[in-house]
C-alpha positions in Angstrom: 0.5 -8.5 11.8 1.9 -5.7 9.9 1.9 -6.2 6.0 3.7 -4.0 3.2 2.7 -4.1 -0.4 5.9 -2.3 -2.6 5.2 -1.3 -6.3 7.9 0.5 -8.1 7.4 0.4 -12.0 8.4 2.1 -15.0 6.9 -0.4 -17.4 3.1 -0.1 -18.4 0.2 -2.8 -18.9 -0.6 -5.7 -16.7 2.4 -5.5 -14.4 0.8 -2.4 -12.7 -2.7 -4.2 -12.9 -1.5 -7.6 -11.3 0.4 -4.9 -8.7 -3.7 -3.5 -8.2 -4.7 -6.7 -7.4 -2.3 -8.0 -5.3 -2.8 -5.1 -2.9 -6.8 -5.8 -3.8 -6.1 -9.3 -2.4 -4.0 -8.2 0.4 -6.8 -5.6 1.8 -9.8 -8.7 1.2 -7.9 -10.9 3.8 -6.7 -8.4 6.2 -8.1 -9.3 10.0 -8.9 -6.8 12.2 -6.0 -7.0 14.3 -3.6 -6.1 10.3 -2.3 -3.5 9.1 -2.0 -3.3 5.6 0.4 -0.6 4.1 1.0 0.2 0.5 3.7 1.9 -1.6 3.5 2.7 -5.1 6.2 4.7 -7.1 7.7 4.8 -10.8 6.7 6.7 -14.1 4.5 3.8 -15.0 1.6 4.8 -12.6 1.4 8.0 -14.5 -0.1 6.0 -17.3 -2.2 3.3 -15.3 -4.5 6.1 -13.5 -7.1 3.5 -12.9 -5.3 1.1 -11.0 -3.5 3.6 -9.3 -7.3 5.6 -8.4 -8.3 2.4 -7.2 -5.5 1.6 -4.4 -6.1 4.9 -3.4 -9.7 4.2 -3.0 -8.7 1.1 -0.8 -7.2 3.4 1.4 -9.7 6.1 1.5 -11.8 3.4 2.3 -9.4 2.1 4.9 -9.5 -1.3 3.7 -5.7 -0.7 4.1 -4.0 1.4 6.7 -1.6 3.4 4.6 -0.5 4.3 0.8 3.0 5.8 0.3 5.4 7.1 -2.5 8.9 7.6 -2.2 8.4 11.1 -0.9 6.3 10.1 1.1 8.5 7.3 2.8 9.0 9.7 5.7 5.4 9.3 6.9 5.6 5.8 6.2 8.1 5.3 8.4 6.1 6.8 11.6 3.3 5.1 10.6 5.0 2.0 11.0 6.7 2.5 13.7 3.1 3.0 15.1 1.6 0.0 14.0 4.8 -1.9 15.2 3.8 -0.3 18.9 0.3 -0.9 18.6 0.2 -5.0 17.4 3.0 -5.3 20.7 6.4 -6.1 18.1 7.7 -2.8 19.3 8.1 -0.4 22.7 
C-alpha cells in the first residue's frame, strides 16, 4: 500500500540511472489505491541532473506521491504518517 524508493549515492554513472529507473518502474505499476514516495540524497545527483530532473518530473506529475532529501525527511515523515492513515495501517 505504501511504497518507498531510497537513493543515497556519491558515485556517478549508471548506479544513479538504474536508481531513475527503478523509481520509473515503481511509479508505472503503482494502483490507485499506492502511494509511491521517493528519496534521493548524495553528491552524486549533483552530477546526474537528468535522472534526478526526471524523478522530479514523476512527481510533478504525480505519478508518485512524494520526493524527499535528507532535509527534507521532516516532511516525509508527515506525509507518511498520512498515507499510513489514509490506506487504514494507521489511526
Amino acid at each position: 500500500m505504501v511504497a518507498v524508493a531510497v537513493k543515497g549515492f556519491d558515485s556517478t554513472g549508471s548506479k544513479l540511472t538504474d536508481a531513475r529507473r527503478e523509481i520509473e518502474e515503481m511509479a508505472k505499476v503503482r494502483k490507485p489505491t499506492q502511494f509511491i514516495f521517493a528519496i534521493v540524497d548524495g553528491h552524486g545527483w549533483h552530477r546526474r541532473k537528468p535522472d534526478l530532473r526526471r524523478i522530479y518530473e514523476l512527481w510533478e506529475n504525480n505519478e508518485i506521491d512524494g520526493l524527499y532529501n535528507r532535509a527534507s525527511l521532516g516532511e516525509f515523515d508527515s506525509a507518511l504518517q498520512l498515507a499510513a492513515r489514509r490506506v487504514g495501517l494507521s489511526s
